[in-house]
KOLVOGU-163943 format. One record per residue (C-alpha): x, y, z. Coordinates in steps of 0.5 Angstrom, whole numbers, padded with zeros to 4 digits, always signed. Example, Ala and Ser with C-alpha at 12.3 -4.5 7.8 and 13.67 -1.06 7.14 Angstrom:
+0025-0009+0016;+0027-0002+0014;
end
This chain:
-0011-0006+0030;-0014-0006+0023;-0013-0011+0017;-0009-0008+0012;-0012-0009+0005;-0019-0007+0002;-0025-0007+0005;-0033-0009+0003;-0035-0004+0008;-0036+0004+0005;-0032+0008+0010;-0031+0014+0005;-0038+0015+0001;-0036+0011-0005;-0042+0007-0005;-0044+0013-0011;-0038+0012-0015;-0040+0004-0014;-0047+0005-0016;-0045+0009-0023;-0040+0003-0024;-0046-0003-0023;-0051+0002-0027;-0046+0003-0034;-0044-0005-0034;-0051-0007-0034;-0054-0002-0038;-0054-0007-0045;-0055-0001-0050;-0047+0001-0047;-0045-0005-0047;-0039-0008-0049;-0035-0003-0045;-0029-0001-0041;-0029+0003-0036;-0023+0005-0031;-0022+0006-0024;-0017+0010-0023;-0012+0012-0017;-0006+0012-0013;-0004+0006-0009;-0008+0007-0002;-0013+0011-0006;-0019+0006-0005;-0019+0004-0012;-0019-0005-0009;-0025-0002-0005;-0029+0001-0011;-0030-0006-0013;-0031-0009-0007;-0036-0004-0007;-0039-0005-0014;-0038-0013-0013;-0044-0012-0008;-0048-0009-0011;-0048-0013-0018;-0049-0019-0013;-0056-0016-0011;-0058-0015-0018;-0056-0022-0019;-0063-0025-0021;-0066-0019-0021;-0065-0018-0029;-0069-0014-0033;-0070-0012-0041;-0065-0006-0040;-0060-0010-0036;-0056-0015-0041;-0058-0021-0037;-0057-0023-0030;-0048-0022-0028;-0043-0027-0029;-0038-0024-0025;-0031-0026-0026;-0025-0023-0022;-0018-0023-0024;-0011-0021-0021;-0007-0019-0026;+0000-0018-0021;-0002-0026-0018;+0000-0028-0024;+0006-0025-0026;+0012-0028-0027;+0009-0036-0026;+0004-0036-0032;+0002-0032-0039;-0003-0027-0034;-0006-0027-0042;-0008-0034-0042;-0009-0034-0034;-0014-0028-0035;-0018-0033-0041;-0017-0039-0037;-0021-0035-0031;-0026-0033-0035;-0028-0040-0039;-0027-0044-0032;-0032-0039-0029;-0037-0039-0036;-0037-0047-0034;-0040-0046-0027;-0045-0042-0029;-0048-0048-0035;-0047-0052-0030;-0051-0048-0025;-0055-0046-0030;-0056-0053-0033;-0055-0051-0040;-0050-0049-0046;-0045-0054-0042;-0042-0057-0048;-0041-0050-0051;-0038-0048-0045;-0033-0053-0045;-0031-0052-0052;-0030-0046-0051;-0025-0047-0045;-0022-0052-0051;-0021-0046-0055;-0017-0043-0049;-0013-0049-0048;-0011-0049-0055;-0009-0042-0056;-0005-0043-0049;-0001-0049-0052;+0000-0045-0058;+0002-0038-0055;-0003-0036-0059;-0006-0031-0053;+0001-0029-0052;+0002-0026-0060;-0004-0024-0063;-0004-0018-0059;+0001-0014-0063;+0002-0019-0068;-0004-0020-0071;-0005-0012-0072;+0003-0014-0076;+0000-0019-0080;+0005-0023-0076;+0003-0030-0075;+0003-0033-0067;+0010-0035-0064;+0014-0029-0068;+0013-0023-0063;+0016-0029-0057;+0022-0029-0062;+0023-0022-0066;+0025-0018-0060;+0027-0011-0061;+0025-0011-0068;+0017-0011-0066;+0018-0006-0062;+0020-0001-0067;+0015-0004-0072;+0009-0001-0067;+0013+0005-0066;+0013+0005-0074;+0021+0006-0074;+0022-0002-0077;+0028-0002-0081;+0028-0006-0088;+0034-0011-0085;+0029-0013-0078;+0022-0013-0083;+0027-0018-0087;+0028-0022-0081;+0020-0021-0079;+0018-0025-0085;+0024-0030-0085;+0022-0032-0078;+0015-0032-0080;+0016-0037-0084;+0019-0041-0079;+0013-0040-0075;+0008-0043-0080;+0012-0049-0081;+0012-0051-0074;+0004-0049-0073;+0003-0055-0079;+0006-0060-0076;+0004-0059-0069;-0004-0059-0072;-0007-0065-0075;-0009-0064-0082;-0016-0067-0081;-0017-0061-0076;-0015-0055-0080;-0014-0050-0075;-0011-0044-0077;-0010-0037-0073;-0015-0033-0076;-0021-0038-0076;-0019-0040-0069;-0020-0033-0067;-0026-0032-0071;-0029-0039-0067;-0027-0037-0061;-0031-0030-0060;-0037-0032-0064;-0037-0038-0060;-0036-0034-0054;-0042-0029-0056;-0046-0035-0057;-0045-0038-0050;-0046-0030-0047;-0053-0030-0051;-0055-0037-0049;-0053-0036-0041;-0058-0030-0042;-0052-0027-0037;-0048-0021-0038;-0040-0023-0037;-0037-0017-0032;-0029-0018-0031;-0025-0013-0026;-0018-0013-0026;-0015-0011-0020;-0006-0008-0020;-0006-0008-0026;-0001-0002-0025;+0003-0007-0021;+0005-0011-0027;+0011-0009-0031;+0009-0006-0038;+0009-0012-0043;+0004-0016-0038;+0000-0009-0036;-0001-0008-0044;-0002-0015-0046;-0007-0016-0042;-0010-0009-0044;-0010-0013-0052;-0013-0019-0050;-0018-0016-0048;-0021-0013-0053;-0018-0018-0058;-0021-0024-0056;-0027-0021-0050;-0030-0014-0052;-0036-0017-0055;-0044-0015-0055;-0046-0017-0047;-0040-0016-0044;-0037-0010-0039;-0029-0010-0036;-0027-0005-0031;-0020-0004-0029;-0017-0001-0023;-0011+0002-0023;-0005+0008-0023;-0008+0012-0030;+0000+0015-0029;+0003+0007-0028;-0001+0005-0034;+0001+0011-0038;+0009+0009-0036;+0007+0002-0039;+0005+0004-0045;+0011+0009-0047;+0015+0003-0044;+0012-0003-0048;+0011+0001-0055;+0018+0003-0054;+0014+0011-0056;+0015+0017-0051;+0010+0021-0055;+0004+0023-0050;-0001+0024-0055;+0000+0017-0057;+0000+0015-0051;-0007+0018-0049;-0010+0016-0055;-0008+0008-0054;-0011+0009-0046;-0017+0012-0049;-0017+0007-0054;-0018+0002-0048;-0021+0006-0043;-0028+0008-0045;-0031+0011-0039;-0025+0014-0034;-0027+0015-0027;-0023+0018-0022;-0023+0015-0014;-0026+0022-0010;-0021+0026-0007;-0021+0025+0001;-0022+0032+0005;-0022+0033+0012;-0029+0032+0013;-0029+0024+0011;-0022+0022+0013;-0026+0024+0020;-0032+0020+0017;-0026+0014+0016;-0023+0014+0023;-0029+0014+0027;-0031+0008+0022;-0025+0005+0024;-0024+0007+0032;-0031+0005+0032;-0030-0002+0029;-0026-0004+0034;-0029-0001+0041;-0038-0002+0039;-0036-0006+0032;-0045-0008+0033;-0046-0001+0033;-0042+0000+0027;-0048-0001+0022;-0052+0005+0026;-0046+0010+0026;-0044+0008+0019;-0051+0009+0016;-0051+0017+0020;-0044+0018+0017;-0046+0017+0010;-0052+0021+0011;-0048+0027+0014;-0043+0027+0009;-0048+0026+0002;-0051+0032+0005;-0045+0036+0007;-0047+0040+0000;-0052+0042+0005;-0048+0044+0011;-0050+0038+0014;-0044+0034+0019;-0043+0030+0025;-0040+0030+0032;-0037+0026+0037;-0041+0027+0043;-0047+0024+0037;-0043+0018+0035;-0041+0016+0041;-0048+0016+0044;-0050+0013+0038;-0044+0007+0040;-0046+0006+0047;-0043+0013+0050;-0037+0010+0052;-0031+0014+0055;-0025+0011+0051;-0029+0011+0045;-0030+0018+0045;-0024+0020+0048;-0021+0017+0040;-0026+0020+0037;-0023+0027+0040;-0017+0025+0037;-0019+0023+0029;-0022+0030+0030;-0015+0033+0031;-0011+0029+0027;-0017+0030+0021;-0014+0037+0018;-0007+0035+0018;-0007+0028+0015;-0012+0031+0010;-0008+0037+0007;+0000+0033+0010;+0005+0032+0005;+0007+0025+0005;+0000+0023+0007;-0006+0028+0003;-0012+0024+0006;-0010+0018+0002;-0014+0011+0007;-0008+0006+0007;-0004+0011+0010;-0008+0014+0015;-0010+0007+0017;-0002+0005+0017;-0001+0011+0021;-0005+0008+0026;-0004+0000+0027;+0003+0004+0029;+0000+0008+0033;-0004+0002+0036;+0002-0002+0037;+0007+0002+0040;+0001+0004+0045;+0001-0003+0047;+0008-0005+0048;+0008+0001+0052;+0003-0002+0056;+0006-0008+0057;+0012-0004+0059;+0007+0000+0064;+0009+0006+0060;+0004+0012+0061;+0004+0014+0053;-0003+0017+0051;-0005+0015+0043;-0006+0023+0042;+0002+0024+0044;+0004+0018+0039;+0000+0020+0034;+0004+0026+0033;+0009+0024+0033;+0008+0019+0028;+0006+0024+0023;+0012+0027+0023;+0015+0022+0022;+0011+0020+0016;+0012+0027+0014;+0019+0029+0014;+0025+0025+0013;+0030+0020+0017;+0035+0026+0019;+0029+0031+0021;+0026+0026+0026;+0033+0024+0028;+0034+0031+0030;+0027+0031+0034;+0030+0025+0037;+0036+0028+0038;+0032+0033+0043;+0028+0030+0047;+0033+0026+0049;+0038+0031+0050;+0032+0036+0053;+0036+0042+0051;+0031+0048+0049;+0027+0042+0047;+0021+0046+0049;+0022+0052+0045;+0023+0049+0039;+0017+0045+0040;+0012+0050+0043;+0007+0053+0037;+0010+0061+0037;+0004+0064+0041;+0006+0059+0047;+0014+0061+0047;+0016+0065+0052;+0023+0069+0050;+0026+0069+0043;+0026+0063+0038;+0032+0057+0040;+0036+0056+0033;+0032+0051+0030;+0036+0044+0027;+0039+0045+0020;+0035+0038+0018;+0028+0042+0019;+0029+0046+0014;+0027+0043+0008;+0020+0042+0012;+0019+0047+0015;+0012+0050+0014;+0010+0043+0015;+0013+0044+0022;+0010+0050+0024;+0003+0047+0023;+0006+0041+0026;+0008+0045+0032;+0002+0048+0033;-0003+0041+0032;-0007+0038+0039;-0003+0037+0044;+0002+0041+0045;+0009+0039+0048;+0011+0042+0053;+0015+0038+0056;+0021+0033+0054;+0021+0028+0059;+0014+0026+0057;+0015+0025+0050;+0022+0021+0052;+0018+0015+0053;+0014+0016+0047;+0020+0017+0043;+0023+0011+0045;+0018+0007+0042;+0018+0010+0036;+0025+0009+0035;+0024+0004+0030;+0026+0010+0026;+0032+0011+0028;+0039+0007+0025;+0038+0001+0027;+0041-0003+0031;+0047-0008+0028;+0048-0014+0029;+0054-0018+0031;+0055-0022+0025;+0056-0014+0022;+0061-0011+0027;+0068-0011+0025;+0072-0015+0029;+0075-0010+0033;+0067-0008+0035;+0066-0014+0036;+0071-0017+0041;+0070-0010+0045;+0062-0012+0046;+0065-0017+0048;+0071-0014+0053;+0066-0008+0056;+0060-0014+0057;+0065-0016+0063;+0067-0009+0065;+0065-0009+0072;+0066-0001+0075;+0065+0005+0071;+0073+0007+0072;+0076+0002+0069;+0082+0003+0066;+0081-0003+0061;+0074-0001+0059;+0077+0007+0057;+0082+0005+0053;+0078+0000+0050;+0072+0005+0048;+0078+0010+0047;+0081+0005+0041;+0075+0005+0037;+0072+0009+0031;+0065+0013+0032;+0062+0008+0028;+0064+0003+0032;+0062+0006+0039;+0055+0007+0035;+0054+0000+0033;+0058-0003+0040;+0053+0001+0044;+0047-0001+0040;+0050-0009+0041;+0051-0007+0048;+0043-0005+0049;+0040-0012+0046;+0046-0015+0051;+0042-0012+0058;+0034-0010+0053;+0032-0018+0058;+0037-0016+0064;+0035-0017+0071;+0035-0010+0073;+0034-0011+0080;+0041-0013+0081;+0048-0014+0075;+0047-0012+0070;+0053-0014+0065;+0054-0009+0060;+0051-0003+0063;+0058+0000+0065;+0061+0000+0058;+0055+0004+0056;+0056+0009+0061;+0063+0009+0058;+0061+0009+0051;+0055+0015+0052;+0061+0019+0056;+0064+0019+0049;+0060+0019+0044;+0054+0023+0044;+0050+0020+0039;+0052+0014+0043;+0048+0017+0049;+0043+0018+0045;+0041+0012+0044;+0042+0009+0051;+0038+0015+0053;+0032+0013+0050;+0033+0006+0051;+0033+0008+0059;+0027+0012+0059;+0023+0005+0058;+0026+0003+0064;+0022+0003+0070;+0027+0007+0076;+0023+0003+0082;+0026-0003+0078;+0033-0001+0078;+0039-0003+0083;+0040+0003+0086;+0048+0004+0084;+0047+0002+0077;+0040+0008+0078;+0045+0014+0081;+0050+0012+0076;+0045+0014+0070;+0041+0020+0074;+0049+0022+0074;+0051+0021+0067;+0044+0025+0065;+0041+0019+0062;+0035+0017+0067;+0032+0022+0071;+0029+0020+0077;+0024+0025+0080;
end
């Protein structure tokens, strides 16, 4: 399996997109400038940075007369912060304390840099950081935006009423009344000379550092608007400055939501201009094709099965696909050669050349790296709990599944379920039209809102033919399916019948039907699902307690049976004691050979 978060490692051919990044913010006649990572969650945008981070970090020292100076990198996580601290003040806390380690690496400008971060201090205690945003555009002093409200809000979207503007300069007063007490007169600090102070202090630091200060800011569409856009304002308020570079990443339709939100104005034109106003230079994640998702996933499968070949394979998969303009590509015999030839390995690759197409062009999953790489941890996990249950479910099988399961919806995947457990003309409703023999079975109502998806998904590598293969699959994929409720969730007739049917000791027992007969189908369900956590550890060489209930339950609710079914599948016959074994085969819930 695979970590879930961004990688330093170029799976998908970003590394151009990173170089264009790390030549424009070190390009000193563009500088200062903005520029936007932007992309869906998933799409890569974290990695992007990764990325660019690295190769900054080998111009580190490297600095010539176009370059602005040698980087000062500076990371900020704008989500981190929300809701434990003003992420405007954390974002220039961060940027101080890092200007501090690099005088003090560099052994000069130490005081400087120290009070600069005195500054940063000041306008925290202040909340000065948190108002100047707006409120200097409004000739606001600091404090008043935290106390004005709505009436701010409407101010930025040019409907103040007379009664709020009153009220604005009634608490501005108040304000200022408040700063003169909390500054010493001998000090004589106000707002707009700190302001001033500061990014002449902090342009000076910047020259005397001979250094090019580059922020990345990363999820800030994760936080809500006021953060997202304030944030946005700290930064071209206190930081846009000669010898400095911001690149943000993030959901350019999330920002644009947050802009509307924060403004409290719908406009679009507006709110494209404020975002064009922030973001000098919008570059867009790539699209991923079939191409480089079977790039990516060869990458990933080879991580794990030849991780010291990786470096060799990765250096042919990029090649192969910067040069695909020319027709260039890859296969899996060349890769696998190049990993060490082994079976396994090969074997997967075979798979990621199926699955490419598919998860590439899938609704619910169009290319996008997280997902496919979520796919598989799940795929990779239910292959091992089948092999500690000595199941035989190949990857291939429960991969296919698996994308159905992304790609419709819990009714559509109940009803696949439903199928392979039942076994009804499952093989002619899954088989692709070429392979069917006779007319076309009615397909489930629940499949009607996927149904091309389905028809391409039908016809996708392996092909089911047949339902008592796919049974052990599917119980392992029964994570998607109702879940289970707890004891504590049961209604108390439910729960004094999984205590009675716990005890039923023969499938003809006349207590035991009336016990099952007596209860709601929603109860049966949930009576069936507690019964099957009772016997999941049972002993099945010998008594099982519960099993006769549930043979009870499954005679009387279909939907019950199903579940008992997919539960019994993973049961290994040979293990089972032989009367509980013809009691299942007989009631259709296992089938021995």
């Amino acid at each position: 399996m695979w970590r879930d978060s961004e990688s330093d490692q170029d799976f998908l051919n970003f590394t151009e997109v990173a170089d264009q990044i790390a030549t424009l913010a070190t390009t000193a006649n563009l500088l200062p400038i903005s520029i936007g990572v932007f992309g869906t969650w998933g799409t890569g945008k974290s990695t992007v940075i990764k990325l660019v981070e690295a190769q900054l970090q080998k111009q580190a020292g490297k600095a010539g007369p176009n370059t602005g100076g040698s980087p000062i990198i500076v990371k900020f996580d704008a989500w981190l912060y929300q809701g434990f601290d003003d992420a405007r003040a954390a974002l220039m806390e961060v940027v101080a304390s890092q200007l501090i380690r690099t005088a003090e690496e560099k052994k000069t400008f130490i005081d400087k840099a120290k009070s600069f971060a005195g500054r940063v201090n000041y306008f925290r205690g202040l909340g000065l950081i948190a108002d100047f945003g707006i409120g200097m555009a409004l000739g606001i002093p600091p404090g008043l935006l935290t106390r004005a409200g709505s009436a701010v809000s409407s101010a930025v979207a040019g409907s103040v009423s007379e009664e709020q503007y009153d009220g604005l300069k009634k608490d501005a007063g108040e304000v200022k009344r408040g700063l003169s007490e909390l500054i010493k007169p001998s000090e004589k600090r106000t707002p707009p000379t700190e302001i001033e102070s500061f990014r002449r202090e902090f342009g000076e630091l910047l020259t005397g550092l001979e250094s090019t200060l580059i922020l990345f800011i990363d999820n800030l569409d994760r936080c809500l608007p006021d953060v997202a856009i304030g944030t946005l304002e700290a930064i071209r308020l206190f930081l846009f400055m000669p010898r400095t570079a911001f690149v943000i990443a993030a959901d350019e339709d999330m920002i644009r939501h947050s802009v509307s939100k924060h403004f409290d104005d719908p406009n679009a034109s507006h709110v494209r201009d404020y975002l064009d106003k922030v973001i000098q230079v919008p570059l867009r994640v790539p699209q991923v094709g079939s191409e480089d998702l079977r790039a990516y996933m060869y990458s990933l499968f080879v991580s794990l099965e030849a991780p010291d070949k990786l470096d060799v394979v990765q250096a042919r998969l990029m090649s192969a696909l910067q040069k695909g303009w020319k027709g260039e590509s890859f296969d899996r015999t060349e890769i696998a050669k190049l990993a060490g030839d082994q079976p396994e390995l090969l074997n997967k690759l075979a798979i990621a050349d199926r699955l490419a197409p598919m998860m590439a062009s899938a609704p619910k999953i169009q290319g996008n790296p997280r997902i496919v790489k979520r796919l598989l941890n799940a795929i990779s996990l239910r292959q091992l709990l089948a092999a500690n249950r000595g199941m035989n479910v190949d990857f291939a099988t429960l991969a296919k599944l698996a994308i159905f399961e992304r790609c419709t919806d819990g009714p559509a995947t109940l009803a696949l379920f439903q199928l392979v457990m039942e076994g009804k003309d499952v093989e002619k409703l899954l088989l692709p039209p070429d392979k069917q023999k006779g007319a076309s079975p009615e397909f489930p109502k629940d499949w009607a809102p996927h149904a091309e998806f389905i028809a391409q998904w039908r016809a996708m590598d392996p092909i089911f033919d047949s339902a008592a293969k796919l049974r052990p699959a599917v119980f392992l994929s029964r994570d998607v399916m109702a879940p289970a409720r707890s004891r504590s969730d049961l209604t108390d007739s439910a729960r004094e019948a999984v205590a009675a049917l716990l005890k039923v000791d023969g499938i003809n027992s006349p207590v035991g039907k009336s016990i099952v007969d007596g209860l709601k189908e929603a109860e049966r369900q949930s009576v069936m699902s507690a019964l099957i956590e009772a016997m999941r550890d049972a002993d099945w060489s010998g008594s099982v307690p519960g099993i006769y209930g549930a043979l009870l339950i499954a005679e009387a609710s279909p939907e019950a049976k199903v579940e008992l079914k997919a539960f019994a599948s993973a049961l290994q016959p040979a293990e089972i004691e032989k009367g509980i074994r013809y009691l299942l085969k007989r009631a259709n819930i296992l089938e021995v050979k």
